[in-house]
N, C-alpha and C positions, 0 to 999 in steps of 0.2 A: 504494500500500500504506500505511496507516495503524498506526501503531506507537504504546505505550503503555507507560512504565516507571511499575514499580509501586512506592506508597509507602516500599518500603523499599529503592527502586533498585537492586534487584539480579536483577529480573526483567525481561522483555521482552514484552509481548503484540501478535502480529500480529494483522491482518485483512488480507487480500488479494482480488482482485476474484474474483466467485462467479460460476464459470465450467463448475458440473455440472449446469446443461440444457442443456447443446452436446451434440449429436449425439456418440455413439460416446465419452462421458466416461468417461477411465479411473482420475484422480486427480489430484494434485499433485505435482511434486520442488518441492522447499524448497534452499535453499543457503544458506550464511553466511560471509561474509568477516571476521575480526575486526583491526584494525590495519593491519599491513602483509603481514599476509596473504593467502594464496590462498582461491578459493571451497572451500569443505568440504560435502559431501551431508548431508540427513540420514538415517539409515541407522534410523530406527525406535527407537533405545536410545543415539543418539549424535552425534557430527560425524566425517563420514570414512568414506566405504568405499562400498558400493554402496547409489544411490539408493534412500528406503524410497517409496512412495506413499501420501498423506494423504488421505481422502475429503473433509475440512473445510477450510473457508478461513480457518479460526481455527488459531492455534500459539500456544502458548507457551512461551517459552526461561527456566528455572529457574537459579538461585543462577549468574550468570554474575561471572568475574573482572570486576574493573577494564581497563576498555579504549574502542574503537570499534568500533561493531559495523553490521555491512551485511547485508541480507539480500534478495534473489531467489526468484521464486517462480512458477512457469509450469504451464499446464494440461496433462496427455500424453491424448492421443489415440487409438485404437485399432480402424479403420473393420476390420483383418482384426484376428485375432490374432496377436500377437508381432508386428505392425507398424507402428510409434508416427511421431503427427504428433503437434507441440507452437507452443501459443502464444506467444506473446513475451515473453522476462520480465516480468514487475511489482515492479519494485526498489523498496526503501525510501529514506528518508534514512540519513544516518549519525547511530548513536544513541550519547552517551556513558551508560556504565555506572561508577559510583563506589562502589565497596564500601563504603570508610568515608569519611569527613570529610577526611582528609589526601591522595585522591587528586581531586586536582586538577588538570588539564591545559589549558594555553592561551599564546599567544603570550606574553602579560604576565608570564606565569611559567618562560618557557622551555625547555618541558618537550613542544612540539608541532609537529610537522611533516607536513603533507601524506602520505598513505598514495601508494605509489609510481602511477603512473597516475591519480590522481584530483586534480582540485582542489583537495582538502579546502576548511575551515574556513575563514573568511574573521576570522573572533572566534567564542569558545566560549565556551557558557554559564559555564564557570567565570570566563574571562575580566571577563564584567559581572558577576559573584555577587564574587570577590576584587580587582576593581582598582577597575571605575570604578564601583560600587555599593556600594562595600565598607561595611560596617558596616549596609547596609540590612536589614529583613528581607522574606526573599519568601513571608509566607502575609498573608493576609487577618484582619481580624479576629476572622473564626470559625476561625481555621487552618488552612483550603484553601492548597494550596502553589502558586506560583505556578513552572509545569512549565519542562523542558528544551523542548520543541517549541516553547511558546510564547513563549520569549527566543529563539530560530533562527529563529521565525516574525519575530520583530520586526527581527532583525538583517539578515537576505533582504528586506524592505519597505526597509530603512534605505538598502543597498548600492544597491539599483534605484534609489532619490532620487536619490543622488549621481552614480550612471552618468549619467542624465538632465540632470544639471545642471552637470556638468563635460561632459557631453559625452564621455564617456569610460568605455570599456568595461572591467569591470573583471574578472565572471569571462568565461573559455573559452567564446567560440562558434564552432559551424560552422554558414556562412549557403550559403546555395544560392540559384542563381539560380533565379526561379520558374518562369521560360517554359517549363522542359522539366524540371521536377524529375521523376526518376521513383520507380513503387512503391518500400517498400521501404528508398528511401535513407535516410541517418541525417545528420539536420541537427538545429539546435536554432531554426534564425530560414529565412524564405524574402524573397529581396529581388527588386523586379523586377530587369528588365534595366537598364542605365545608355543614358543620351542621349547622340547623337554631335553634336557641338559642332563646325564644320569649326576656325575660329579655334583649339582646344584642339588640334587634330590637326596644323595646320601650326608649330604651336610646339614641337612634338617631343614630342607625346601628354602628358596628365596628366587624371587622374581622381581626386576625392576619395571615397573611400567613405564609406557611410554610420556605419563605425564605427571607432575606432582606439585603442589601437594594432592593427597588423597582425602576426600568427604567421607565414603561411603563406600565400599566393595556391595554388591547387590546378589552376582552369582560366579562362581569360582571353582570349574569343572575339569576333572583330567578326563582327554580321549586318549586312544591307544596309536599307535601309528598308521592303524586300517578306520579309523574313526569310529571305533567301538569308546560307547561311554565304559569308563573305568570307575569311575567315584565322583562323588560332592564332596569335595574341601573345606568348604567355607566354615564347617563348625571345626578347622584345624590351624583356623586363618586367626594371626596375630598380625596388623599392619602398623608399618611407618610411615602414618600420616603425613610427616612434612617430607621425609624423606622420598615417598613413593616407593613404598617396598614393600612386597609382600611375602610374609614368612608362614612357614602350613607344614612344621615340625610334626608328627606323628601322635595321637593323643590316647595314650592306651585306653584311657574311661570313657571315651566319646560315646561307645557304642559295645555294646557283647559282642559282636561280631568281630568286631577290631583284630583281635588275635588272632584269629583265623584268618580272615579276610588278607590281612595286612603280608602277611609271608604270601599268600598267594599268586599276590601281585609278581612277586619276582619270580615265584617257582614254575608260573605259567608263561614265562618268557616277556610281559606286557613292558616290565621298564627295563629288559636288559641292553636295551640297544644303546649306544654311547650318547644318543642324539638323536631329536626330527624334530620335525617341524609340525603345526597345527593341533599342539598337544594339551595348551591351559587355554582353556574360554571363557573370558573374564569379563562380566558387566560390573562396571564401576562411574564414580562421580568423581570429576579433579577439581579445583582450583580453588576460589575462596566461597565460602558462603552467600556471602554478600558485599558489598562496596567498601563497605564500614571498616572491611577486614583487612585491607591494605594497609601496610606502615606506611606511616607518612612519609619518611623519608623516599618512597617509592613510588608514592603518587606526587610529590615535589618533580621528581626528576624527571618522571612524564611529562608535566604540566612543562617544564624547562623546556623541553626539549619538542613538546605539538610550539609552543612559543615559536620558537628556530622556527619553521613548516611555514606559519603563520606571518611572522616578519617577512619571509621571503619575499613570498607571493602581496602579500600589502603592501609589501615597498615598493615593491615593481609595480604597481599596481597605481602606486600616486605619484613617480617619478624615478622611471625606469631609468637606465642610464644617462639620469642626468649629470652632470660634475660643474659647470660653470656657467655664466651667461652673464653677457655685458653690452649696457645699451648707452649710446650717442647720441646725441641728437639735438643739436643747435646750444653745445654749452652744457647741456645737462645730460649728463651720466648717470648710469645703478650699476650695480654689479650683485650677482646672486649666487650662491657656493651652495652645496650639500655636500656631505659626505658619501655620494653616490655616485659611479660612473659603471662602465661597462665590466668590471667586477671586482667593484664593493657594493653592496647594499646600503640602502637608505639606514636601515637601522642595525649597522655592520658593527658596532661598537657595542648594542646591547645581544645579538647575538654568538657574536667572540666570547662575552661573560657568561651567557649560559654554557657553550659549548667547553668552554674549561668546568666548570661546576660539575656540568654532565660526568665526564672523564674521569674525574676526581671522586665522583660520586663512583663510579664502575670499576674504577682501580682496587678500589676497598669494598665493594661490595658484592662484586658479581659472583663471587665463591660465598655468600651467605644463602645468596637464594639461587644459583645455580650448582650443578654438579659436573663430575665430568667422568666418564664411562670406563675403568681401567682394564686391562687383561692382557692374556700373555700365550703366546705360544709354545 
């Protein structure tokens, strides 16, 4: 769903995916969450009460308060009458709405908190417009504004870097093993299955997943090399939540069967192989809970560093290589300088000091929340 606040930021314009040449179309429900609120219908004249039906895939939402705002949007279906089949939502992002000037919401300002169930914000556009931009201006030289989507766009580009390069995940995923995902399910990542190691197994099981920290293990399966199930692990699973590691040491009391069971495994040939592949099938949750759960020192550095991204493009944006200019003219002169030409930046000075910050920050920290892979042949 693509979303659109209007010049005088107190409107909302949707588009949502156009879904009325599907057989048997009978319209749209629309929904909206605002803050920490529940989903509300729209009722035709309003928010709240029974679902209205929209023939269009266009909305828009008039003189809204100051707040966040979510919105939902699905196609209803109608193959008899009065008996409705529906699509899958098509949800937005969350949009902030700022009446006037003074409502400003963001970590830096202390004034924001993750909406209950959701991730939230990782940094908000007010955040880079009042902290680490401050005094910048965001329109262009012809006074094109430089939008909310497109500083959330920048700050979701920025977060991915870092995940990638600390090695560490930062928002909420749920990953699925791929071998057998089925319809339907709700994941955000699919990973294969993991490789049995025998060496890994006689040392009292350990596995590194691919991402960490760890929330949640959910299912934690051995197959056999021909993809016979072998067992359910997960009541032998002990994990390292920050570290991302999963340990599934042998637990004699788990079960009566254990003792038996357990020698079987090896006298019937199942783990004598040195090694394969497709052997641990592991549904699990990585990253933080929720936004809140960032050290600060790690959402400073992001914020530094969408800043860099931002300066760029807004420099260039209100006086691209420019460097000098000087005018004549019957006795009377001006002369005009920036610290900008064909390559420095307009605002080459405040981005040098982040970019040392950055560095400084990554020197000393990137062994706290990354790791690195060791082994030997």
């Amino acid at each position: 769903m693509s979303v659109r606040v209007d010049v005088s930021n107190t409107d909302i314009v949707l588009m949502f995916v156009d879904q009325s040449a599907d057989d048997h179309f009978a319209g749209y429900e629309l929904q909206r969450k605002k803050d920490s609120g529940g989903w509300l219908d729209w009722t035709g004249t309003g928010w709240g009460g029974t679902s209205y039906l929209l023939s269009s895939n266009r909305f828009s939402d008039y003189s809204l308060a100051s707040g966040f705002y979510l919105y939902r949007a699905r196609a209803r279906y109608e193959a008899v009458p009065g008996v409705a089949s529906y699509s899958s939502w098509d949800e937005s992002p969350w949009t902030r709405i700022a009446a006037s000037s003074t409502d400003r919401i963001g970590w830096t300002l202390s004034n924001y908190t993750p909406p209950p169930g959701e991730f939230g914000l990782i940094l908000t556009p007010d955040d880079m417009r009042q902290t680490y931009l401050w005094g910048v201006p965001f329109t262009s030289s012809g006074g094109a504004q430089y939008t909310d989507p497109q500083i959330t766009n920048a700050i979701d580009a920025t977060v991915a870097e870092f995940e990638k390069y600390l090695n560490y995940t930062i928002r909420k995923r749920v990953i699925k093993c791929a071998d057998d995902v089925v319809d339907g399910a709700t994941y955000d990542e699919l990973e294969d299955a993991y490789y049995y190691h025998r060496m890994h197994w006689n040392a009292g099981g350990r596995i590194n997943t691919k991402r960490r920290p760890i929330i949640s293990v959910e299912r934690f399966e051995l197959y056999t090399i021909t993809q016979g199930k072998i067992m359910d692990l997960l009541g032998w699973l002990k994990t390292d939540h920050k570290k991302g590691v999963l340990h599934f040491y042998p637990r004699m009391d788990q079960q009566g069967s254990l003792i038996k069971t357990y020698p079987a495994f090896l006298t019937q040939g199942y783990l004598r192989a040195f090694s394969y592949d497709h052997a641990y099938r592991i549904d699990y949750t990585a990253g933080l809970e929720d936004a809140s759960k960032i050290d600060a020192d790690l959402r400073d550095v992001i914020g530094k560093s969408v800043a860099c991204k931002l300066l760029n493009i807004i420099g260039d944006g209100l006086i691209a290589g420019f460097a000098n200019m000087s005018l004549s003219m019957d006795g009377l002169s001006e002369s005009f300088g920036t610290t900008a030409s064909a390559t420095n930046a307009l605002y080459g000075a405040r981005i040098n000091q982040y970019l040392k910050e950055i560095e400084t920050w990554l020197k000393f920290n990137r062994n706290k929340f990354g790791h690195f892979v060791m082994g030997a042949i």
